[in-house]
C-alpha positions as CSV (number, residue, x, y, z in Angstrom):
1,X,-61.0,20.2,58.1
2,X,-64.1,18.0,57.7
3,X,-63.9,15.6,55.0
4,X,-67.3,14.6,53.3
5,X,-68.4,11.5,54.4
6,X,-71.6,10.8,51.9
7,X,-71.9,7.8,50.3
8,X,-71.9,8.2,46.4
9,X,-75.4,6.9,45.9
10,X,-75.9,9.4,48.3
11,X,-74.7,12.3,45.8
12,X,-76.2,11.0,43.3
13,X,-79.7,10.9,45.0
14,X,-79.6,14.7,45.5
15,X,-78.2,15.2,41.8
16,X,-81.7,13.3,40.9
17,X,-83.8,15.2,43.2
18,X,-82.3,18.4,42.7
19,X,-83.1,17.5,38.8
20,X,-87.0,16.7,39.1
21,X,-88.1,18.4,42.4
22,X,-87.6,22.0,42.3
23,X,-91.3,23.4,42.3
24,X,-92.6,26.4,39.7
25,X,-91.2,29.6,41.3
26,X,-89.8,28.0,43.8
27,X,-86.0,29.1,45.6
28,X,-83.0,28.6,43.3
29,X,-79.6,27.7,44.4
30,X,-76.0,28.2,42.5
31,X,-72.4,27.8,43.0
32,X,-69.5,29.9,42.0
33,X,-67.3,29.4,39.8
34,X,-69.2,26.8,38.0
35,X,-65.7,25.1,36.5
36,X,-62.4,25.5,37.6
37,X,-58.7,24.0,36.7
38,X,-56.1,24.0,39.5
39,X,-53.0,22.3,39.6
40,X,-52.7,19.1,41.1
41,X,-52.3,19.2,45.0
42,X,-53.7,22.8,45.1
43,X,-57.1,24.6,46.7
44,X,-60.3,26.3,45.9
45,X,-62.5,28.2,47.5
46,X,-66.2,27.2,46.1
47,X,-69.6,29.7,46.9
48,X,-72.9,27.8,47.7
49,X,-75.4,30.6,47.9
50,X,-79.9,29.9,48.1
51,X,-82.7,32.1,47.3
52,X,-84.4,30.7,50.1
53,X,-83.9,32.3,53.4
54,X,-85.6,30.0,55.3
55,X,-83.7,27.1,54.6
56,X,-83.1,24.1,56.9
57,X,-80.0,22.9,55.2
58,X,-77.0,24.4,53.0
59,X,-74.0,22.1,52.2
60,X,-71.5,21.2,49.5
61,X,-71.1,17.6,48.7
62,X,-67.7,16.2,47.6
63,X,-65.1,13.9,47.9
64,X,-62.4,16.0,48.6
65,X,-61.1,17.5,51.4
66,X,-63.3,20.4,52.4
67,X,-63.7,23.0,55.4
68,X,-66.5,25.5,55.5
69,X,-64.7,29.3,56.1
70,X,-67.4,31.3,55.5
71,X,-70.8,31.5,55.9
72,X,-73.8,33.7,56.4
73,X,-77.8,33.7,56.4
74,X,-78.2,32.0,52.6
75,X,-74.5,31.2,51.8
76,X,-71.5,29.5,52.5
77,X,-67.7,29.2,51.4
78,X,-66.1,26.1,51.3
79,X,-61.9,25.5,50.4
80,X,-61.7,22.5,48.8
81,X,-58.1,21.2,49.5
82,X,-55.7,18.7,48.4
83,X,-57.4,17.9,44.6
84,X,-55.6,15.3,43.2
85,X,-58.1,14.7,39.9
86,X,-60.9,15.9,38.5
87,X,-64.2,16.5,40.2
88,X,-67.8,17.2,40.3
89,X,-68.4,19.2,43.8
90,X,-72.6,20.0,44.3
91,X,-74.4,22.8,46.0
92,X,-77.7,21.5,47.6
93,X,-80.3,22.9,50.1
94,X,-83.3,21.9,51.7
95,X,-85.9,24.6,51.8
96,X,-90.3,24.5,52.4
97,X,-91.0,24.5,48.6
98,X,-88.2,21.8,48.0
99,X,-84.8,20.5,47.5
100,X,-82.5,22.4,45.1
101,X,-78.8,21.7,43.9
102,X,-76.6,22.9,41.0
103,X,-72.6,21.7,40.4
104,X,-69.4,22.5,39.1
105,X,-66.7,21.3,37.0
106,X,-63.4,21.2,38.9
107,X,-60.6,20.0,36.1
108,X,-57.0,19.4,38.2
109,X,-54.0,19.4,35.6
110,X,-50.6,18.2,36.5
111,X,-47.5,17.5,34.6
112,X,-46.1,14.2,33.3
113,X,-44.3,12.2,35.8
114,X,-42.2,11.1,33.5
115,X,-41.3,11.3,29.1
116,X,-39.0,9.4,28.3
117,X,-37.4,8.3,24.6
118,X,-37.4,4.3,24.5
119,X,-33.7,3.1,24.1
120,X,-32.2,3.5,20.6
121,X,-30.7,0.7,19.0
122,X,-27.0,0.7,19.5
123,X,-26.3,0.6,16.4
124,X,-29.0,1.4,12.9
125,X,-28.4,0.2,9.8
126,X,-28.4,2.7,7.4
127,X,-31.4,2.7,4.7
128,X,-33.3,0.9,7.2
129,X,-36.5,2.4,9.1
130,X,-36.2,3.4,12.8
131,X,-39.2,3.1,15.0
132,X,-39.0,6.4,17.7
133,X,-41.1,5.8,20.8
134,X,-41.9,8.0,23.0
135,X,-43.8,7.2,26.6
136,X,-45.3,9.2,28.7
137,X,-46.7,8.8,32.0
138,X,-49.1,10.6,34.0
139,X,-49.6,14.4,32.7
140,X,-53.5,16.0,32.6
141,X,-55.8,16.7,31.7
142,X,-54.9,14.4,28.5
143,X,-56.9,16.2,25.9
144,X,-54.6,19.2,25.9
145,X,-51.3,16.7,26.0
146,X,-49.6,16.3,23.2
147,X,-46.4,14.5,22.2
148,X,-43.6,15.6,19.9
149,X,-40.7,13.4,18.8
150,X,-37.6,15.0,17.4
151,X,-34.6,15.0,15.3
152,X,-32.2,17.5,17.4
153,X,-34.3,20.6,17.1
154,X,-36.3,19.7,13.8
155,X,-39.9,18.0,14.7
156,X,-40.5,14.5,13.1
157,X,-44.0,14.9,13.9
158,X,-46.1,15.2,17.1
159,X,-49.7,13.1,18.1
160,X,-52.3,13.2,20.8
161,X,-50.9,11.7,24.2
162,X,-54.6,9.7,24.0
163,X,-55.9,8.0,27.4
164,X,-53.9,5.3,28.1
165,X,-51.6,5.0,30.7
166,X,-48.5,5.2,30.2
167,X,-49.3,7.0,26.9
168,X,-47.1,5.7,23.8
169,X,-46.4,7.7,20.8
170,X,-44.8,6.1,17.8
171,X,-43.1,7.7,14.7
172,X,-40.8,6.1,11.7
173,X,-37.9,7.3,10.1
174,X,-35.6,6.3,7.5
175,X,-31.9,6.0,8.5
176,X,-29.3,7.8,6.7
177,X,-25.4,8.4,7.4
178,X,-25.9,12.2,8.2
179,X,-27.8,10.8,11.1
180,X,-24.9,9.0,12.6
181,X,-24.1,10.9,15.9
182,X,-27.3,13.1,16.0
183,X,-29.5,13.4,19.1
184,X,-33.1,12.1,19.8
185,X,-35.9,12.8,21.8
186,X,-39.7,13.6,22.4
187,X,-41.5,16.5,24.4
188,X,-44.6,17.0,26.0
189,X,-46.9,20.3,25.3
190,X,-49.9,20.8,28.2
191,X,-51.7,23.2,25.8
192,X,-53.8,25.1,28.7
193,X,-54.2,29.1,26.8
194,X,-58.0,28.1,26.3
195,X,-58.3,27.8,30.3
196,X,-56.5,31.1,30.7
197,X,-53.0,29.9,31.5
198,X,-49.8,28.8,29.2
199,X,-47.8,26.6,27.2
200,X,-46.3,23.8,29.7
201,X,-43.3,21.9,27.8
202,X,-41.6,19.0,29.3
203,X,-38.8,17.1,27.2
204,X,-37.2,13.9,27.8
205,X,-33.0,13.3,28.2
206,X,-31.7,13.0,24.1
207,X,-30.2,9.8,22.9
208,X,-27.6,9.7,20.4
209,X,-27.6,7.5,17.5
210,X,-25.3,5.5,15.8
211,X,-25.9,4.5,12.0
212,X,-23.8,2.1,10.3
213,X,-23.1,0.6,7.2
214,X,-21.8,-2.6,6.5
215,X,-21.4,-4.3,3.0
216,X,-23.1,-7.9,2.5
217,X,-19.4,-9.1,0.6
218,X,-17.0,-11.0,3.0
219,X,-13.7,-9.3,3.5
220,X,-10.8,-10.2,1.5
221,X,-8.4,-12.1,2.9
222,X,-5.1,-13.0,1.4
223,X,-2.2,-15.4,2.7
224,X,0.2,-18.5,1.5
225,X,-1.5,-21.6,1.5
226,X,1.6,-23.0,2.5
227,X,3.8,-22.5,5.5
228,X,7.0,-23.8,6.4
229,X,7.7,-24.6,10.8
230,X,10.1,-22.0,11.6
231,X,9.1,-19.7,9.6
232,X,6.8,-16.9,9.6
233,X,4.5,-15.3,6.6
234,X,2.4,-11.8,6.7
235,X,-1.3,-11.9,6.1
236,X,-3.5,-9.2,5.2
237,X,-7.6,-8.6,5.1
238,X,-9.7,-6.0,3.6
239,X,-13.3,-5.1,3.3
240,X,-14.3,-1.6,1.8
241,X,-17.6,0.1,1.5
242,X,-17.7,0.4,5.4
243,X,-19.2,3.1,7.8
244,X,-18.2,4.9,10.0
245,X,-14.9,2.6,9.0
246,X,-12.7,3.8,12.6
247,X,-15.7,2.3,14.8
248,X,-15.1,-1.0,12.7
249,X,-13.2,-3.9,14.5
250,X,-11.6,-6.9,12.8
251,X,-10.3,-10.1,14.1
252,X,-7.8,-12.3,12.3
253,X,-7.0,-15.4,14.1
254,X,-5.5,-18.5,13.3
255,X,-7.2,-21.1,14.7
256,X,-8.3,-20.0,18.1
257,X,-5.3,-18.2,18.9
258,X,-5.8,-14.2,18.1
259,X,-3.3,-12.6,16.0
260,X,-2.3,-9.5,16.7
261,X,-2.6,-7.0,13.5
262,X,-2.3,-3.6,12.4
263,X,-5.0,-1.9,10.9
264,X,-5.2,0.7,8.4
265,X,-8.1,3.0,8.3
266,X,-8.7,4.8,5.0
267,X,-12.0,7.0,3.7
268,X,-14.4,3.7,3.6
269,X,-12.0,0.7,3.4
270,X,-9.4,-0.8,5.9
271,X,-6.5,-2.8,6.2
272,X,-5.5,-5.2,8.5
273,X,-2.2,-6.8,8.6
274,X,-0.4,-9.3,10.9
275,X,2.2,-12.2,10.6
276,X,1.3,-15.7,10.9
277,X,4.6,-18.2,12.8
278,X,4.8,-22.0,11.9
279,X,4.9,-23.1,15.4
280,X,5.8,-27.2,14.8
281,X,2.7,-27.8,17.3
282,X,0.7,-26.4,15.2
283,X,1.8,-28.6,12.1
284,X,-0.9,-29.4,9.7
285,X,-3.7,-27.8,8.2
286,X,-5.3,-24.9,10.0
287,X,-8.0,-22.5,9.3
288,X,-7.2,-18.5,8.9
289,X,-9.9,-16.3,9.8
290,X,-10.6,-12.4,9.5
291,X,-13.6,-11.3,11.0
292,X,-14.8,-7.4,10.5
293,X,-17.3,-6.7,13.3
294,X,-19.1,-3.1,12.7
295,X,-23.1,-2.3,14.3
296,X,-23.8,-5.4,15.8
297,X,-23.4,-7.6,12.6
298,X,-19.9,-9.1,11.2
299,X,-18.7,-10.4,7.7
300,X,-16.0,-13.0,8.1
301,X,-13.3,-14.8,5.8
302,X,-11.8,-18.3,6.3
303,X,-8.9,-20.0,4.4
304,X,-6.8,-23.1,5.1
305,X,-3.4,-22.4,5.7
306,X,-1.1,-25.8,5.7
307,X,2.1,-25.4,8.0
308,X,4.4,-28.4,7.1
309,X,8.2,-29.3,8.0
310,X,10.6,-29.8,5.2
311,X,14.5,-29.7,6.1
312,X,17.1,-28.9,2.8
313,X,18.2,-32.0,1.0
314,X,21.3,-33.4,2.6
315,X,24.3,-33.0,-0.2
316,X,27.4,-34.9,0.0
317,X,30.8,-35.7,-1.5
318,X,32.7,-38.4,-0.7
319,X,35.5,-35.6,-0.3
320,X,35.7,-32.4,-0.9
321,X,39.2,-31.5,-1.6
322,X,40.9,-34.3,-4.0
323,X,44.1,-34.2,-6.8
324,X,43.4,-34.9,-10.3
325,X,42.2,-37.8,-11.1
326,X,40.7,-38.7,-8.0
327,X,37.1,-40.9,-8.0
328,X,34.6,-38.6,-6.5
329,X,31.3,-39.9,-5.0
330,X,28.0,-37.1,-5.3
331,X,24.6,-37.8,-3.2
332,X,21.8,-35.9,-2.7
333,X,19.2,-37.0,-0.2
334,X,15.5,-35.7,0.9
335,X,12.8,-36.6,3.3
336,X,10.5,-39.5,2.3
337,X,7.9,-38.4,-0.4
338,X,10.2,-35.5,-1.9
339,X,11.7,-35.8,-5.1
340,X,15.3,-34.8,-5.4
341,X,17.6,-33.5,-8.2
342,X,21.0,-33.7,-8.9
343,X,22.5,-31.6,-11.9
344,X,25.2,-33.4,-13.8
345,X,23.5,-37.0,-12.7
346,X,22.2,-39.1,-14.8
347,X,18.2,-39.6,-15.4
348,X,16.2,-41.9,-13.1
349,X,13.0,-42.7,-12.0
350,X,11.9,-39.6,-9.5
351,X,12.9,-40.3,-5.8
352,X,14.2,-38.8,-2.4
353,X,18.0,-40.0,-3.3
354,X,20.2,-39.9,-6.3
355,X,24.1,-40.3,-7.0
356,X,26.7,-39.2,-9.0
357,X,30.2,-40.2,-9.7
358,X,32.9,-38.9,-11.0
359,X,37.0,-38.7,-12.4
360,X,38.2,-35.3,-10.9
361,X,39.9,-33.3,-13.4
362,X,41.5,-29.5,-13.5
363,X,38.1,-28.8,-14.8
364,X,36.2,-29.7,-12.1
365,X,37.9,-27.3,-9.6
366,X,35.4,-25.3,-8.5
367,X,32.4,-26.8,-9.9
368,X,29.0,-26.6,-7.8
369,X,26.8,-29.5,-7.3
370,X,22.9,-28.7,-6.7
371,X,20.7,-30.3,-5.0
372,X,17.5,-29.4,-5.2
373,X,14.1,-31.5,-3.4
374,X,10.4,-31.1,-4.5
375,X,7.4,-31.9,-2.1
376,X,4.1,-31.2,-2.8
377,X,2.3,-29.6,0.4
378,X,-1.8,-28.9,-0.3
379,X,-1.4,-28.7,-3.9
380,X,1.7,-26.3,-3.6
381,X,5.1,-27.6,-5.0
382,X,7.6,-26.4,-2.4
383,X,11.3,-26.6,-2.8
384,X,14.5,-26.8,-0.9
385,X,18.3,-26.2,-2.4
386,X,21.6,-27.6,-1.1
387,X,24.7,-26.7,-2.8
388,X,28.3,-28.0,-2.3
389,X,31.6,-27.0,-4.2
390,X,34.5,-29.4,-5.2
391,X,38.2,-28.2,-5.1
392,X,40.5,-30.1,-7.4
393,X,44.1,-29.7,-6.4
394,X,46.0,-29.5,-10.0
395,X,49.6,-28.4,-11.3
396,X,50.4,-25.3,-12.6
397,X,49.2,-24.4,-16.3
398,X,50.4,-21.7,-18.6
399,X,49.0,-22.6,-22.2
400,X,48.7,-20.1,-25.0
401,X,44.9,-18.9,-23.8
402,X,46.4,-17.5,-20.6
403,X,49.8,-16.4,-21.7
404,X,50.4,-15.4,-25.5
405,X,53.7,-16.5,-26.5
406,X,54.3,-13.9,-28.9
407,X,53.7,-10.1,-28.7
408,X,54.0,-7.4,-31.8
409,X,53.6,-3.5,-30.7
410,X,54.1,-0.4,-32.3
411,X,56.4,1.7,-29.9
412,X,54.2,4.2,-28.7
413,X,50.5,2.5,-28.8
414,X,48.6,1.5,-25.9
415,X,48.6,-2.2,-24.7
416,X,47.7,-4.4,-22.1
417,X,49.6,-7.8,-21.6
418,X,48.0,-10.3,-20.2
419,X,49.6,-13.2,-18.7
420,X,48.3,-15.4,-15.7
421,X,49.0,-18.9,-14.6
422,X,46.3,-21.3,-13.3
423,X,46.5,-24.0,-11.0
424,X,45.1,-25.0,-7.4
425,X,46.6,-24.0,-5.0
426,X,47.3,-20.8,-7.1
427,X,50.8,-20.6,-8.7
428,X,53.3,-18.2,-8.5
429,X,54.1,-16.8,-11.4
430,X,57.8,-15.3,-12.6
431,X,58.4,-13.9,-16.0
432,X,62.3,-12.2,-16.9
433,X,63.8,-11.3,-19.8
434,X,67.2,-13.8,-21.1
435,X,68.9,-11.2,-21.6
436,X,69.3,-9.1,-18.8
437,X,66.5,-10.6,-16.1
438,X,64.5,-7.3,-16.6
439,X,60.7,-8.1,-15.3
440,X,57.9,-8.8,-18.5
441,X,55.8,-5.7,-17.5
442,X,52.7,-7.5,-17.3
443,X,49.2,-4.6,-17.4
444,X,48.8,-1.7,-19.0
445,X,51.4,-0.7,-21.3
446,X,50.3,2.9,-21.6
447,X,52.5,3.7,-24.0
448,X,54.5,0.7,-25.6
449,X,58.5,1.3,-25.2
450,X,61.1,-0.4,-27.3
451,X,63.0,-1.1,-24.4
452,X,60.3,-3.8,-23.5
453,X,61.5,-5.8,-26.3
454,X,62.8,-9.1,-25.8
455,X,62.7,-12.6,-24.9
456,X,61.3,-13.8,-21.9
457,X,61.3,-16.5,-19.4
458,X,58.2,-17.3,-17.5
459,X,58.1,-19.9,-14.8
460,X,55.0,-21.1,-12.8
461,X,55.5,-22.6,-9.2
462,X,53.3,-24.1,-7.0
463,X,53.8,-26.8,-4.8
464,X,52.3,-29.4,-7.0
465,X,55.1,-28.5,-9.7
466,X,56.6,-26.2,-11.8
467,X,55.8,-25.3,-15.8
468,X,57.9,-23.0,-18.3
469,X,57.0,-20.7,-21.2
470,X,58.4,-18.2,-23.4
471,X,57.3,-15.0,-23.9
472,X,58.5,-12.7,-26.8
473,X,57.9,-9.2,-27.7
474,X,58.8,-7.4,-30.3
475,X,58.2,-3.3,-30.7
476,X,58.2,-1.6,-33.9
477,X,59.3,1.6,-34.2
478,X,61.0,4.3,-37.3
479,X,64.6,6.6,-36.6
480,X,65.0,10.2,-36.4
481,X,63.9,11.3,-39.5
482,X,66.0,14.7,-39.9
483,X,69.0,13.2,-38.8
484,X,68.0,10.4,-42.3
485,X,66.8,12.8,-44.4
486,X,69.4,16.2,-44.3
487,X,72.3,13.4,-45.4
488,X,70.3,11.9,-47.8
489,X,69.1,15.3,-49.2
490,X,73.3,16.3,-49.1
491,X,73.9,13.8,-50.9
492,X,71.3,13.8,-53.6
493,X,72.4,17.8,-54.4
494,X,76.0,16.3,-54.2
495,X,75.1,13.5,-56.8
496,X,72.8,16.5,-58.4
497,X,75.5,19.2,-59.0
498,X,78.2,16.2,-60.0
499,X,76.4,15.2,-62.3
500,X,75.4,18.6,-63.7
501,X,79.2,19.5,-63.9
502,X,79.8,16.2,-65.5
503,X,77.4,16.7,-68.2
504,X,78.3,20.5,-68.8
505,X,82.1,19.8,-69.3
506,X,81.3,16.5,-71.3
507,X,78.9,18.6,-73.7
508,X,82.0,21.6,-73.6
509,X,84.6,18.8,-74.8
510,X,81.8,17.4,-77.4
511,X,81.5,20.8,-78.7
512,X,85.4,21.8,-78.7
513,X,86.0,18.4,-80.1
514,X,83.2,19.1,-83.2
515,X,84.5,22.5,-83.4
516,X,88.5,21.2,-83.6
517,X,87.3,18.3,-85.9
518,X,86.0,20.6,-88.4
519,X,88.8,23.1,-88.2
520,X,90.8,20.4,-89.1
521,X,88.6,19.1,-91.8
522,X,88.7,22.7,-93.6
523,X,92.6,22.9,-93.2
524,X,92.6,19.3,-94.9
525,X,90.5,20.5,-97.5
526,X,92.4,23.5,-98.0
527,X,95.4,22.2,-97.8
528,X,94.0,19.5,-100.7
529,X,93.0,22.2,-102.6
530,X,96.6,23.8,-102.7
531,X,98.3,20.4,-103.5
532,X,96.2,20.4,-106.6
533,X,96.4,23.6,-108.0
534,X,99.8,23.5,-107.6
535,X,100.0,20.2,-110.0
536,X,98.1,21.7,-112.9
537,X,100.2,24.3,-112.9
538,X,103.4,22.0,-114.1
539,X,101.3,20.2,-116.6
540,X,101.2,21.5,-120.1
541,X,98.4,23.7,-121.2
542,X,96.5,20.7,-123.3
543,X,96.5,18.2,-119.9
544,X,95.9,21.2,-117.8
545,X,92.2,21.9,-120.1
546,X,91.7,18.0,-119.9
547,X,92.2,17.9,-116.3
548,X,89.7,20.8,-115.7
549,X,86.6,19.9,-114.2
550,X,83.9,19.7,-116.5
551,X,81.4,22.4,-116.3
């Protein structure tokens, strides 16, 4: 293979004479084919051929690799080899009447070397505009290259690959959140069916793309102000409005020491929660943070949290167990700068100590004294109790609130007798009837018996002394009535019937006596009657007429 070794200007000389030489009917030269397109790297066979037949020269003039194959009396064949861009090969010959030359178009096309998506933003904002760019290098002949850019499979819109090297091809889209997670990326397109071959496609690796949305409020983060050493307090952020809200990180620390939290993921919003300890090191004020970091951007939170020290109030009696009427000495006493109560003391100007004394009686077994201490921590009023009770050591009582002295039932109702002695320590209590020592049934009387009756003797024993009451109860209740009532009713038909006999045989005697009373009257008045007739009759006739009744 003989490589051309003109000089440009030396191609360029035989263009020019080939142009204005040629003579009027003189020999003409041509070249087959007169344009070509080959793939880069490849070969062609090109035909110089002459109408004169007496020519003293016939050659091809190139650049590029060549080596003559062929030849005969007013030809030759020349392979061109190795075409790595586009060229203008030329036919001349040298004949009597002149020079003559004629060229071709030789058009190589090649492939792009590379197309390639420029990198994607990590993360995109959504509503915001993405800039796709696609570069492409190498690739020919450029006026059939074009670039596409795409959305998956669906085209966002394609341009000419232009002249520049590399070529740069540029498209803008608006971000939404069906985008996050979708794929990327540009083709090429060699459109070479006008030169008699295809459609040559060459597509650059996708790139995914991850949109995000993050809201301009800062999250909300909620805690004590206040927090005691030793102790330990949960805290709790949120931020909603957030996408994709499980790619969303957040942060809470305290200080510079990370907390560890739990977070809650939930549609658009999420929760974080973790506990905050009041280490004493870290006494004082210290700053809470919760930071939500999402697509390259963060919203963050920040509240003072105070941790403070603050031990109970120290309560104290002068002694906790006393007998009656013992002095008794109270204090309540709090750090420096806390104000302390003391319930049952007497008012004073607010302080960290206050006292309280007092004459122990039955009463104040048992009684609780608070103390209770105020300090004010960062505008919070924090508090702290102490309580301590007093035992009164007391005789035994039994008074008429605890133990009724008298008791009235009906026999058969349902009762409950209380009775309970008081005293500290605790009395024992003993309650038996005079009469017999029977127990007083002390509860439920479920029912009331007569045979509970009675008078009692209670006794209370402890080993601070010994008290006595009296305890009486008295049942009510009605006898068999039958065994009252058939005697009674005997008796009232005895009384009845008596009486009834009396009164018949008195009226009988009335009567007989009326009846022998007037017998008696009529034999009287007979009897009168006789005595007189029998005297007229031995008067003489003249007294007897003056002696007749007058009519």
């Amino acid at each position: 293979m003989v490589r051309g070794a003109a000089h440009p200007a030396l191609l360029a000389l035989l263009a020019l004479l080939g142009a204005l030489l040629p003579g009027p009917g003189g020999a003409q030269i041509s070249v087959q084919p007169l344009k070509a397109i080959i793939p880069r790297g490849g070969s062609i066979t090109v035909n110089c051929s002459t109408s004169c037949d007496n020519h003293t020269l016939l050659g091809l003039e190139t650049q590029l690799a060549k080596k003559e194959v062929d030849h005969g009396n007013n030809w030759k064949i020349f392979e061109l080899s190795d075409v790595q861009k586009d060229s203008t090969p030329i036919c001349y010959s040298f004949c009597p009447d002149g020079q003559q030359s004629d060229s071709m178009n030789l058009t190589v096309y090649w492939f792009p070397e590379r197309v390639e998506l420029a990198p994607l933003p990590q993360w995109q904002p959504v509503g915001e505009h993405l800039i796709l760019r696609c570069m492409v290098s190498g690739g020919a002949p450029r006026d059939h290259l074009t670039v596409v850019l795409l959305h998956e499979e669906k085209e966002l819109g394609r341009q000419p690959a232009g002249k520049g090297e590399p070529a740069e091809v540029t498209v803008t889209v608006p971000m939404r959140r069906d985008d996050h997670g979708s794929n990327f990326s540009c083709r090429t397109e060699l459109d070479l069916r006008s030169q008699g071959l295809g459609l040559f496609q060459n597509s650059s690796a996708p790139r995914k793309l991850r949109t995000f949305v993050l809201p301009t409020t800062n999250p909300h983060l909620r805690t004590h102000p206040v927090l005691e050493v030793g102790t330990r307090y949960p805290v709790n952020c949120t931020l909603d409005g957030l996408f994709p809200v499980s790619e969303a990180e957040v942060h809470l620390a305290l200080g510079d020491m990370r907390l560890e939290s739990t977070i809650t993921y939930n549609d658009d919003s999420l929760f974080a929660e973790a506990w905050v300890n009041g280490n004493v090191e870290e006494e004082g004020v210290q700053y809470l943070t919760c930071t939500v970091n999402l697509g390259g951007q963060s919203r963050s939170s920040r509240k003072n949290v105070t941790i403070y020290s603050f031990p109970a109030p120290n309560l104290t009696l002068s002694q906790p167990e006393v007998s009656e009427w013992t002095t008794v000495n109270v204090g309540c006493e709090a750090q420096a700068g806390a104000v302390v109560t003391l319930n049952g003391a007497p008012a004073r100007p607010p302080g960290p100590r206050v006292q309280l004394q007092l004459n122990a009686s039955a009463e104040d077994n048992g009684r609780s004294f608070f103390c209770s201490a105020a300090l004010e921590v960062a505008d919070q009023v924090v508090l702290k109790h102490q309580t301590r009770e007093l035992r009164v050591l007391y005789g035994p009582r039994l008074n008429e609130r605890d133990c009724l002295g008298n008791w009235t039932w009906q026999e058969g109702s349902q009762q409950t007798l209380r009775c309970q002695a008081w005293g500290n320590p605790t009395p024992k209590l003993n309650c038996s009837r005079k009469e017999d020592g029977a127990l007083l049934p002390i509860g439920d009387l479920r029912p009331v018996k007569r045979e509970v009756a009675g008078t009692y003797q209670c006794r209370a024993t402890s080993t601070r002394g010994e008290v006595t009451r009296e305890v009486v109860i008295k049942v009510i209740y009605h006898q068999n009535n039958m065994a009252i009532v058939i005697p009674v009713a005997s008796v009232i038909i005895l009384v009845t019937v008596g009486t009834a006999a009396y009164i018949y045989n008195y009226q009988r005697k009335i009567q007989k006596y009326e009846l022998q009373k007037a017998r008696k009257a009529q034999e009287e008045a007979a009897m009168k009657l006789n005595t007189t007739s029998h005297a007229a009759l031995s008067l003489p006739p003249q007294d007897r007429t003056s002696s007749a009744p007058k009519p």
